[in-house]
N, C-alpha and C positions, 0 to 999 in steps of 0.2 A: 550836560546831556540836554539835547532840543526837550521841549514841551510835546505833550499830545499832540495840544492844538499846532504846534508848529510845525510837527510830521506831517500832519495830516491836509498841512498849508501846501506842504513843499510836493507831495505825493498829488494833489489836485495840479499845480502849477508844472508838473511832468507830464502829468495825462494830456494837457492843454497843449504844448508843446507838442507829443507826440502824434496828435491829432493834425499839428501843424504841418511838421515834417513827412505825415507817413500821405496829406495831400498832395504835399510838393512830390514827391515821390510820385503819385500817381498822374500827376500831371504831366513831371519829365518825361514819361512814360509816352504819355500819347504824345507828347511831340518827336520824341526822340521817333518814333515810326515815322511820322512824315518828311522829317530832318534829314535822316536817315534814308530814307528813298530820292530829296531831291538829292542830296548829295552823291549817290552812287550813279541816279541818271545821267548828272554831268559830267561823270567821270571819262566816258567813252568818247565824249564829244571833245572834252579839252583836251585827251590824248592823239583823237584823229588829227585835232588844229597843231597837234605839237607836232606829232609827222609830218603834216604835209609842211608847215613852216619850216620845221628843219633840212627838208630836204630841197626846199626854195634858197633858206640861206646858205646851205654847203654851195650853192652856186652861184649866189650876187657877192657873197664874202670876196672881196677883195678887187671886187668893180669899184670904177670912180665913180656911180652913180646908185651904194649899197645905202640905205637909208639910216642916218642916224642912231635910229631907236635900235639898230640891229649893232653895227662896229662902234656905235659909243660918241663920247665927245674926244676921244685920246687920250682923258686925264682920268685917274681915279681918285682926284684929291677930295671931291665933297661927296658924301654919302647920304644919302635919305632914308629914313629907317623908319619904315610903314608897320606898326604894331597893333594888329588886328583883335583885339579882346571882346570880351562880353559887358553888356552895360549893366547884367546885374551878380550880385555876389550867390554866395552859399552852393555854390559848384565846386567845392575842392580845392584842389591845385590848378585848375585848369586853367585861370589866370595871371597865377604865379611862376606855370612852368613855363608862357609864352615870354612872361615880362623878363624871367631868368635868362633867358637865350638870348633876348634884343639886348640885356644888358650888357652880356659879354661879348656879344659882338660890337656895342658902343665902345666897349672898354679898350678891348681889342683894337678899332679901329686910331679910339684919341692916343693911343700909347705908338702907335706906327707913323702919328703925324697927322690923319686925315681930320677933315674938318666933318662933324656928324650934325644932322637935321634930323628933327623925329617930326613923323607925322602920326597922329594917334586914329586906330576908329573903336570905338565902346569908351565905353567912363572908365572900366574898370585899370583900364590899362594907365590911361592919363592919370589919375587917380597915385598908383603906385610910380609910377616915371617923373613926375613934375616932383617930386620931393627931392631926385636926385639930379635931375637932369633938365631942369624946366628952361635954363637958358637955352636950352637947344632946340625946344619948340617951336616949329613952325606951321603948327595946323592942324586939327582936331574934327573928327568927323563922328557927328550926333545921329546913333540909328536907334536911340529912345522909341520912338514914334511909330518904328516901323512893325508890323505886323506879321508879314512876309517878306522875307527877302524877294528881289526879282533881279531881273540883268540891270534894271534902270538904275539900281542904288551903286552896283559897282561899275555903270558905266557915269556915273556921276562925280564916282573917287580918281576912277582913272583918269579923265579929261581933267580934273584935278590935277594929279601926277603929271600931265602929258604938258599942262600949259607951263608948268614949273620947269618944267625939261627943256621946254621950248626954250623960256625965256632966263633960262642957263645958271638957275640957280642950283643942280647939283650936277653929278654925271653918272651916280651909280645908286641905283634904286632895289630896296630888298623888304620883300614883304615877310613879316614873322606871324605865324597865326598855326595851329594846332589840327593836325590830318586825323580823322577819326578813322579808327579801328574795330574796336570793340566798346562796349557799355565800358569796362574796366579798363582800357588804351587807348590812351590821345599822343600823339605822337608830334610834340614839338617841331617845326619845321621852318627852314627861311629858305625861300627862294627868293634869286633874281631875277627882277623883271623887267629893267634897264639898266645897259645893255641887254637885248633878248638873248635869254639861256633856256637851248634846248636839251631836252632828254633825247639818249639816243635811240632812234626808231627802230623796231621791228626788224625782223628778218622780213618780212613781207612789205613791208614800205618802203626797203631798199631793191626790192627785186624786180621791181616796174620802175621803168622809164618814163618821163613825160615830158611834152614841149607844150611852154608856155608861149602867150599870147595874150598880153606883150608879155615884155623883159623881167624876171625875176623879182628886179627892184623894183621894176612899179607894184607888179603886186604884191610884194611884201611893203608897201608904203600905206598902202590901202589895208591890209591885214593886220599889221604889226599891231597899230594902236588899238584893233579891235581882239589879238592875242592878247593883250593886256589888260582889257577888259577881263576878256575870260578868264584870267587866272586868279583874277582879284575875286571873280563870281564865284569860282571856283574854293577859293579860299575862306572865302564868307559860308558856302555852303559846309564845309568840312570843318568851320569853327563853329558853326549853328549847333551840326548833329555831334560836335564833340562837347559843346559847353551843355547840351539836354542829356548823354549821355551821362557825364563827368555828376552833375548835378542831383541825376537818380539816383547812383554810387552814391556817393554824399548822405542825401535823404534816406538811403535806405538804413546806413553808417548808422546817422543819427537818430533812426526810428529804435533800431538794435539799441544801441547806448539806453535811449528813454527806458524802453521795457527791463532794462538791466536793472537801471538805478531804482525802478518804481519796484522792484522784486525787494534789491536791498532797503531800502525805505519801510518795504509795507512789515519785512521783517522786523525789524528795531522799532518799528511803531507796536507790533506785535508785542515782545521783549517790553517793551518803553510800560505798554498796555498790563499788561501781565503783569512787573514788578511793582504798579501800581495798586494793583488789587491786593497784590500778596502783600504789601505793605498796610493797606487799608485793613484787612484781615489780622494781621498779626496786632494791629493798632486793637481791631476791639475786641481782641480771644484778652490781649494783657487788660484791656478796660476792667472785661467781665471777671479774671483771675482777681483782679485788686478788689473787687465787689467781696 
């Protein structure tokens, strides 16, 4: 059985902790509102840019002058695998469950033949990947630093993406990163985003007509790489508000556990306390009998 002094170690070194987590708590807290609002503001914007792309490409698809980034290179033999994580820990699953899905679709892809390229953004991802998979790395993206996401950081990954594309090191690009829902649902997700894949648009996006000027292709040539952007931005933003969410959940978990443990603790210190005495008692009732 611990010591007095030992409960009384261990019940301090709880409180300490709880004090830790139940900050972190309050802090995911306030960021998860701001997280949280950019990522819903962009939602409407990256939907509008998916309609109107998609309804650009239902018309240059199959021209001889359809851009690249939209009909592909023809081959799907090399894969690039953009795995978007958090650069720090104590967020739950919310790490785990993005790393789980890029896995099985690496797995997935080397067992059908394809040749797989990982490109990482957060530590936490690289982190868990390079232990299984490091020979497949080809490029790691540090947002340590960053304070606020903005467009400039995912227009910096994308032209990344785009020069690699250019200069024909893969032909199929698929970003894995975590769609938030709720404080309690993150919702693992991989989209492609070379070749461009659209969702399909609206009853209202199809019910108007439009003539461009120019040609379809030009302006999806001009568009495409900055769709790209977006979605990456877009991505970043829905992994922001999902790793502050996921993180409070966590903190809160383990504020709950703390105050559990310190309950059970302070009882058996109690207990611990008590048989103590009653020992010390019973030691000098027999002293004074022997008297």
């Amino acid at each position: 059985m611990p010591s007095l002094k030992d409960l009384k170690t261990r019940i301090g070194s709880v409180k300490s902790t709880r004090k830790i987590t139940k900050a972190m708590q309050m802090v995911a807290a306030a960021k998860l509102r701001r997280a949280q609002d950019a990522a819903e503001s962009a939602r409407p914007y990256a939907e509008r840019m998916n309609a109107v792309m998609s309804g650009l490409a239902a018309s240059a698809t199959g021209s001889a002058n359809a851009p690249r980034l939209l009909i592909g290179t023809g081959s799907d033999k090399v894969h690039l695998v953009v795995v978007m994580t958090a650069e720090r820990g104590l967020c739950g699953g919310f790490n785990s469950t993005i790393v789980r899905l890029a896995k099985l679709r690496i797995q997935a892809l080397t067992a059908a033949g394809k040749t797989v390229k990982i490109l990482t953004v957060g530590r936490k991802g690289r982190d868990q990947m390079r232990r299984e998979f490091g020979q497949m790395f080809v490029g790691h993206v540090d947002l340590s630093d960053v304070k606020r996401l903005c467009y400039a950081n995912a227009q910096d990954i994308a032209r990344d993406i785009l020069s690699r594309f250019d200069a024909g090191e893969f032909d199929v690009a698929t970003i894995f990163y975590n769609r938030f829902q709720t404080v309690m649902s993150q919702v693992p997700t991989a989209h492609q985003i070379i070749p461009a894949v659209f969702d399909e648009p609206g009853t209202d996006a199809t019910s108007t007509l439009y003539e461009y000027e120019p040609t379809e292709g030009e302006i999806l040539t001009e568009l495409l790489p900055r769709g790209v952007a977006t979605q990456i931005f877009t991505a970043l933003l829905e992994n922001a508000a999902s790793e502050q969410g996921a993180r409070m959940s966590a903190m809160d978990s383990a504020t709950r556990n703390a105050d559990d443990m310190i309950d059970k603790l302070t009882i058996e210190y109690n207990r611990s306390r008590q048989a103590a005495i009653t020992k010390e008692l019973i030691e000098i009732i027999s002293g004074a009998e022997a008297l």
